[in-house]
Kinemage of the C-alpha trace (Angstrom):
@kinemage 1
@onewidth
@group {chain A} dominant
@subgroup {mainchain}
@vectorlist {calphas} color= white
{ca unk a 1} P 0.000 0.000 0.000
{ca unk a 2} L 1.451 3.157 -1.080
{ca unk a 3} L 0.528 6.259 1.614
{ca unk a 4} L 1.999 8.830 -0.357
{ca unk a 5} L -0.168 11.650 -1.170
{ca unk a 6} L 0.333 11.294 -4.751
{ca unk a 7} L 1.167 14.718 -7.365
{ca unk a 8} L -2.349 14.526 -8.673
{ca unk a 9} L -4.200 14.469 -5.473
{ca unk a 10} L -5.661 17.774 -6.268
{ca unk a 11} L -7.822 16.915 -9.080
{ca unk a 12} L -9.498 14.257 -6.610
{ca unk a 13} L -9.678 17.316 -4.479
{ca unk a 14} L -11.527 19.537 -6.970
{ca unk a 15} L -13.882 16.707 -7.588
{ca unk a 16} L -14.760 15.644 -4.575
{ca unk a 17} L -14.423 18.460 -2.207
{ca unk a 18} L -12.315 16.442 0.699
{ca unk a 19} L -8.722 17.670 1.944
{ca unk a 20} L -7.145 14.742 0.970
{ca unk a 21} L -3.704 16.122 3.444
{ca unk a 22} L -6.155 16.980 5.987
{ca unk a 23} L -7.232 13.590 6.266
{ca unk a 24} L -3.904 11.866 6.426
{ca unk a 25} L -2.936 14.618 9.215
{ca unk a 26} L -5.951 12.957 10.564
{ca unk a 27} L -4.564 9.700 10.077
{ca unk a 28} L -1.805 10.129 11.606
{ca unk a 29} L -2.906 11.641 14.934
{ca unk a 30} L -4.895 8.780 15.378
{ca unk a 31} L -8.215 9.628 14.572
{ca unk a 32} L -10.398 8.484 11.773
{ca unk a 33} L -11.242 9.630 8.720
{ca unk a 34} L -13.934 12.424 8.183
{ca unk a 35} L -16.146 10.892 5.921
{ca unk a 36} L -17.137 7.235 4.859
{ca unk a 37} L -16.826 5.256 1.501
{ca unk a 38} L -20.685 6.427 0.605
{ca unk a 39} L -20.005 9.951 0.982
{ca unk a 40} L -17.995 10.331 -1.578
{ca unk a 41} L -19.907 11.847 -4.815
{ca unk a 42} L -17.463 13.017 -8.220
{ca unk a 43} L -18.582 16.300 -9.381
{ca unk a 44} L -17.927 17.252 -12.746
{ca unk a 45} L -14.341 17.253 -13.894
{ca unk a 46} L -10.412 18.321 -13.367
{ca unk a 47} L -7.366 19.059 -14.660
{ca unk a 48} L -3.949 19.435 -13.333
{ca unk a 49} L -1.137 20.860 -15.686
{ca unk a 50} L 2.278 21.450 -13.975
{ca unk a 51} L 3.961 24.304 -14.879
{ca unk a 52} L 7.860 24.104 -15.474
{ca unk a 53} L 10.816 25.865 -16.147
{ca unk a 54} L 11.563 24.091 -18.829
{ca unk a 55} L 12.250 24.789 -22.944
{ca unk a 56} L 10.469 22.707 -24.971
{ca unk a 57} L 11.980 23.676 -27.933
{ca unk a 58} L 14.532 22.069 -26.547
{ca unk a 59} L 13.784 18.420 -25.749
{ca unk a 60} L 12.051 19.823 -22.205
{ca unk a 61} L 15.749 21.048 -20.985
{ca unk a 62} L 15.577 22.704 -17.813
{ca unk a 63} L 15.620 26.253 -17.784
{ca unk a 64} L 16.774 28.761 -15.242
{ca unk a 65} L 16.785 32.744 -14.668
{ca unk a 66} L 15.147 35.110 -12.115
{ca unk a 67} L 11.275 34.816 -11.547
{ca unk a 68} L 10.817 38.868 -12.334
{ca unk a 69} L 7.129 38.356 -13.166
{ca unk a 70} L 4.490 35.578 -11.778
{ca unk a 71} L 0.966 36.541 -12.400
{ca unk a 72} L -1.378 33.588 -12.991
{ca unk a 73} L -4.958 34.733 -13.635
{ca unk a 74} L -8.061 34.546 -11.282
{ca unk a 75} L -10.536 32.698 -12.622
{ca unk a 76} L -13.430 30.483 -11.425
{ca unk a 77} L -13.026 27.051 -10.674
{ca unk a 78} L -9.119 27.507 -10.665
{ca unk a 79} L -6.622 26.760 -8.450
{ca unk a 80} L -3.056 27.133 -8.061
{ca unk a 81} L -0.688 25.229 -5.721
{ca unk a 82} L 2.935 27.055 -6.262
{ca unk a 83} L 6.045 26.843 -4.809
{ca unk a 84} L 7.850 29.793 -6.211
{ca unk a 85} L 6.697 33.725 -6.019
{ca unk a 86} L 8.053 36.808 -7.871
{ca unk a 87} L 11.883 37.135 -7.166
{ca unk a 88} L 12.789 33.485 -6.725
{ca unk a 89} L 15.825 32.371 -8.783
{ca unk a 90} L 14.857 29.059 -10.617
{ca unk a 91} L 17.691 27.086 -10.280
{ca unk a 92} L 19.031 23.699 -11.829
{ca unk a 93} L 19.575 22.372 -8.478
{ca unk a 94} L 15.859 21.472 -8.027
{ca unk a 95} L 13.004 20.269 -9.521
{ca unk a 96} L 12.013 22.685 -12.713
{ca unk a 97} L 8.139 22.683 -11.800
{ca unk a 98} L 7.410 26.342 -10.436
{ca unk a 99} L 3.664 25.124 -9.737
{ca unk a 100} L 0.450 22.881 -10.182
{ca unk a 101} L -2.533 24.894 -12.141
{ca unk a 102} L -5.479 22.989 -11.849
{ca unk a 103} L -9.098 24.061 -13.161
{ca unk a 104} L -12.733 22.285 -12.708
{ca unk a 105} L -15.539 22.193 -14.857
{ca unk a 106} L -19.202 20.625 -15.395
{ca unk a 107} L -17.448 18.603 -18.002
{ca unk a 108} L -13.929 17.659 -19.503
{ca unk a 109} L -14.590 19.964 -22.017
{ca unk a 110} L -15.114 22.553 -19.974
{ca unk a 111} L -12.646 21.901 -18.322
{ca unk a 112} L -9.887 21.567 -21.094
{ca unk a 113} L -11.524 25.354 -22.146
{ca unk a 114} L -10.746 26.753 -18.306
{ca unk a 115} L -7.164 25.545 -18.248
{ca unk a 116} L -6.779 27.195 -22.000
{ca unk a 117} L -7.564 30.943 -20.442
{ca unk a 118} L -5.518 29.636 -17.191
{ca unk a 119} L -2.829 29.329 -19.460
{ca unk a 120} L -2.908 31.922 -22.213
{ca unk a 121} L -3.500 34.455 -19.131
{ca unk a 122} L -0.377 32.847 -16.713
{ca unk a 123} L 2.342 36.031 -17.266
{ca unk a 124} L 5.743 34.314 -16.743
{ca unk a 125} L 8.925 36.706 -17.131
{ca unk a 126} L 12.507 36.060 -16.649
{ca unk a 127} L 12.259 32.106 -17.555
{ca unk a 128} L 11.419 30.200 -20.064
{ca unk a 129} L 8.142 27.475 -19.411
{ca unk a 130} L 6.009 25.239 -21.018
{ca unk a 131} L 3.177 26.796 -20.588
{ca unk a 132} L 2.877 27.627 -24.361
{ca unk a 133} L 3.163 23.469 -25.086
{ca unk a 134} L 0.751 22.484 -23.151
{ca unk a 135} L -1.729 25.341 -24.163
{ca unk a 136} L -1.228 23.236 -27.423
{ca unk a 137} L -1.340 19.673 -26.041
{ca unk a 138} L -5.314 21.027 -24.610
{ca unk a 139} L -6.200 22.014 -28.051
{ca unk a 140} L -5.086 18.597 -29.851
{ca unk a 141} L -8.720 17.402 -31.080
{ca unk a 142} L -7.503 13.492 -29.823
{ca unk a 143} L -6.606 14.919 -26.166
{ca unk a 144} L -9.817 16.616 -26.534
{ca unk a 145} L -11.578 13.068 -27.133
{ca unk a 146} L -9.422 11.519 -24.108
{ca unk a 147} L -7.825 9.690 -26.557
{ca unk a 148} L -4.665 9.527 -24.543
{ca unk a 149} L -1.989 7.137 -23.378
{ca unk a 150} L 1.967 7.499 -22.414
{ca unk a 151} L 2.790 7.582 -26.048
{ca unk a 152} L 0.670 10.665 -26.679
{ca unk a 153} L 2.956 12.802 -26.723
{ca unk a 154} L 5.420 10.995 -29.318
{ca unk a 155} L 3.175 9.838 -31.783
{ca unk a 156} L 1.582 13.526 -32.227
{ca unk a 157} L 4.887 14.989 -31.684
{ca unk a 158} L 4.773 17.122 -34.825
{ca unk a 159} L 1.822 18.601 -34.075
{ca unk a 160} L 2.841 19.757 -30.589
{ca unk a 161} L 5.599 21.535 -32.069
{ca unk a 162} L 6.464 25.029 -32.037
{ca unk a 163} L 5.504 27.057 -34.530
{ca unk a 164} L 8.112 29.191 -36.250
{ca unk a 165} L 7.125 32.782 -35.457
{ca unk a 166} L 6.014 35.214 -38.247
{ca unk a 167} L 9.002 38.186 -39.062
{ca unk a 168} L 6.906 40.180 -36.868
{ca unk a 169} L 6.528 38.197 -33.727
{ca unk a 170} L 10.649 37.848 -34.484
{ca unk a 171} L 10.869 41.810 -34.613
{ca unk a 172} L 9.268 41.744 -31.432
{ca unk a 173} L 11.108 39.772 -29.540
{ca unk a 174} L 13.824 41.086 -30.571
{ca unk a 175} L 12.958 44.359 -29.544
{ca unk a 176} L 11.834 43.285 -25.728
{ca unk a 177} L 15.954 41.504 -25.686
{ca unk a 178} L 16.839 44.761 -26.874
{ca unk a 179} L 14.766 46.583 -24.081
{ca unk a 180} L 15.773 43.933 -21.643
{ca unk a 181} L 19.875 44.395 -22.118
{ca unk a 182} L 20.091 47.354 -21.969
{ca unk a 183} L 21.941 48.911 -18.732
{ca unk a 184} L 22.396 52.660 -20.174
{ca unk a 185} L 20.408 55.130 -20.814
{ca unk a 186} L 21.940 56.053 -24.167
{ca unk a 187} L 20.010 59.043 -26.319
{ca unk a 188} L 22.548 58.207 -29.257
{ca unk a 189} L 20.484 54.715 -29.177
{ca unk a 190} L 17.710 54.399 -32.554
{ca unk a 191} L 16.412 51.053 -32.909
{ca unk a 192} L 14.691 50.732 -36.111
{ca unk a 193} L 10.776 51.121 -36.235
{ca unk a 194} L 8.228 48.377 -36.134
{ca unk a 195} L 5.172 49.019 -37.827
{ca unk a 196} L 2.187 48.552 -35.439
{ca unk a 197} L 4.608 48.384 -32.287
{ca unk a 198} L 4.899 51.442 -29.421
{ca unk a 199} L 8.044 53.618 -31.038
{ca unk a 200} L 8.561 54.249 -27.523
{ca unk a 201} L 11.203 52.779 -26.233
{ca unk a 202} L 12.628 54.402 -23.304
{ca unk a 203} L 11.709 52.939 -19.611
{ca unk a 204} L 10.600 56.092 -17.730
């Protein structure tokens, strides 16, 4: 029998409404557990995806850097279990998940939907995560139809890869490194316009 509260226990926690730790605190004091076998009723459906500091670009290599921004959105039905907060230096000495984002819905493809926004709204700056991969991993039409198993993500590997960006998502980021490295304040400094991006480029 294996007591360990398991990575996942959350979901069971969204479904069912029990404090899974609480209970084996419980446990462990002696006392019995706070509910019985036939009050246990499933209601409606979770997902947990575990953000990482990884690159997946780059065969899911760890990544590191300074946690300068970590603003996951509030919305309904979501929770977020994290063990990092805005200044933290990711490191390679640990484990590269930053936290566990996990949504409920009526249905799994509500569900899928809610961790979408969770995702496409989580602001991560200062290290790289996979937050974009498995934003596309929800939207695969087979994932979609639970048509998953540990070989998922090989056999649709080319469809879970990243897109190459368009010359203007390119001039972009190029322009926030730009912004990003520099130290000076130098007036001398004209970097050359984007069409449809701010032409402002000083910090003030």
């Amino acid at each position: 029998m294996n007591t360990r509260i398991q990575v996942e226990h959350p979901v069971t926690e969204m479904i069912t409404g029990l404090d899974i730790v609480a209970e084996q605190i419980r446990i462990a004091e002696g006392e019995s557990l706070g509910f019985s076998q036939d009050g246990i009723q499933l209601k409606g459906h979770a997902i947990e995806c575990r953000l990482c500091a990884e690159d997946a670009e780059r065969d899911f290599m760890p990544a590191t850097g300074k946690l300068r921004v970590f603003h996951p959105p509030e919305v309904e039905g979501f929770r977020l279990d994290a063990g990092v907060q805005e200044g933290d230096n990711v490191t390679s000495a640990f484990d590269p998940m930053l936290a566990k984002l996990i949504v409920r819905g009526a249905t799994r493809a509500e569900a899928i939907e809610r961790m979408r926004a969770v995702l496409a709204h989580t602001v991560v700056l200062g290290v790289t995560t996979n937050a974009a991969y498995l934003e596309r991993v929800l939207a695969h039409p087979e994932f979609a139809a639970g048509n998953t198993c540990t070989s998922f993500l090989e056999e649709h590997k080319a469809a879970l890869q990243i897109p190459a960006p368009t010359p203007e998502q390119a001039a972009l980021v190029l322009a926030a490194a730009l912004l990003s490295n520099r130290t000076l304040a130098d007036a001398r400094f004209a970097p050359p316009a984007i069409p449809g991006a701010m032409q402002d480029w000083r910090n003030e």
